[in-house]
C-alpha positions as CSV (number, residue, x, y, z in Angstrom):
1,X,-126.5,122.6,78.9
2,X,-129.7,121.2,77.9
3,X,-133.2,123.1,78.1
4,X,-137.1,122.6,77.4
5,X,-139.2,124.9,77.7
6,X,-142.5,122.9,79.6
7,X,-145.1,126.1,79.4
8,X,-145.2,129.8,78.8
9,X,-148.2,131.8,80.0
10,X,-149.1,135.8,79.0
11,X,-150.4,137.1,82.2
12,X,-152.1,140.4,81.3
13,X,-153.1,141.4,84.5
14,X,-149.5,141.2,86.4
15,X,-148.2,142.5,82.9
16,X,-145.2,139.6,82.5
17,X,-145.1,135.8,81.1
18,X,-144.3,133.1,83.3
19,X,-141.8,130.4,82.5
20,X,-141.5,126.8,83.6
21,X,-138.5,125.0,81.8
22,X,-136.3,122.1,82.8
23,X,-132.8,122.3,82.3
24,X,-129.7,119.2,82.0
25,X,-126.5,120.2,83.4
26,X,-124.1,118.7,85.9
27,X,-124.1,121.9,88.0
28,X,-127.0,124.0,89.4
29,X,-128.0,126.8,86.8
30,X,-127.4,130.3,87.5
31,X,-129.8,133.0,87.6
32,X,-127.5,134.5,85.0
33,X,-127.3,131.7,82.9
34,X,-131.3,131.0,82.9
35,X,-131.7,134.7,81.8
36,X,-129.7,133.7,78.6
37,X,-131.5,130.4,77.8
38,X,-135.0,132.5,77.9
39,X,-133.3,135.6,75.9
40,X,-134.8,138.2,77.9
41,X,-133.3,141.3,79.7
42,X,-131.9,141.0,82.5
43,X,-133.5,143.8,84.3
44,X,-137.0,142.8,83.7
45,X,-136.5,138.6,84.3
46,X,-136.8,137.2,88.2
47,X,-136.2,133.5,88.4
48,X,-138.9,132.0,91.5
49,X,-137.2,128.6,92.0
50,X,-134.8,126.3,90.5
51,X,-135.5,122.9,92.2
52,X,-133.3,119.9,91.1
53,X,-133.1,116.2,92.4
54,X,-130.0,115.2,93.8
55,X,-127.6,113.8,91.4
56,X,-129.8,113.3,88.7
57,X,-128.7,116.5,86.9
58,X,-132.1,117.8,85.9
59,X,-133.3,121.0,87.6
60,X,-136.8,122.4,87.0
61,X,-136.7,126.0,86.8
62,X,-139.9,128.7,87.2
63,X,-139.4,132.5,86.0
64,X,-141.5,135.0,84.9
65,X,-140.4,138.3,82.4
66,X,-141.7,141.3,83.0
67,X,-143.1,143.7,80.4
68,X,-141.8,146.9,81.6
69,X,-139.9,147.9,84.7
70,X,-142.6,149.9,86.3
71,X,-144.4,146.4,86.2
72,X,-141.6,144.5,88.0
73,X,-141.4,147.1,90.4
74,X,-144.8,147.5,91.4
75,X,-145.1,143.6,92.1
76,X,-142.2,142.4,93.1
77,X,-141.4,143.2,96.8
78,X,-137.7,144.7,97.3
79,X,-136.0,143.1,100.3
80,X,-135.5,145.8,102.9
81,X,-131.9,144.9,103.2
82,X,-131.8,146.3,99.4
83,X,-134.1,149.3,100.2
84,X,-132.1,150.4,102.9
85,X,-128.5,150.2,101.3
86,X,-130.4,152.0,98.1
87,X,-131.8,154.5,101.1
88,X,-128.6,155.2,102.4
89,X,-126.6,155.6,99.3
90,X,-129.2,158.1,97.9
91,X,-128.6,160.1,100.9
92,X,-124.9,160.1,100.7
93,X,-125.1,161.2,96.7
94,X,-127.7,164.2,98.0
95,X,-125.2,165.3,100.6
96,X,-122.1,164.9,98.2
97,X,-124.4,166.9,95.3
98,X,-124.8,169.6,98.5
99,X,-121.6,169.6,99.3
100,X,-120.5,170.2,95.5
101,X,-122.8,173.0,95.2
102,X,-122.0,174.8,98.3
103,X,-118.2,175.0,97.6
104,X,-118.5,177.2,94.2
């Protein structure tokens, strides 16, 4: 798999750089496998888009890389499908941790 990197940009204000790279490969990248192109943790990376033209094997690829996680989380909106499983498990650990502490 073949990468360029097209442009990087430090955005001081959002607190991450931004990424746009193209990528060769006979397959669609992975968000996985974009995170090891750029190095970066995989925590604090969110890959936007990876567009490609049909059949041609080149896919253009945007992502940014947060600095810190506080960053990431104060920007980047959760999906409320994920806030509500989180919701729910953090409820069933508090009644669990209850339970625990009640039978001693």
């Amino acid at each position: 798999m073949e990468h360029k990197i097209i442009s990087t940009k430090k955005n001081e204000g959002l607190e991450r750089q931004e990424f746009v790279l193209t990528v060769e490969a006979g397959k669609n990248p992975t968000k996985k496998e974009i995170i090891e192109i750029l190095k970066t943790e995989d925590g604090l990376t969110i890959v936007k888009k990876i567009r490609g033209s049909f059949g041609k094997g080149h896919f253009d690829v945007e992502a940014v890389v947060y600095a810190t996680k506080e960053a990431r989380d104060r920007i980047e909106v959760t999906p409320r499908k994920i806030r509500k499983k989180a919701a729910e498990e953090a409820k069933k650990a508090a009644e669990a941790a209850k339970a625990a502490g009640g039978a001693k």
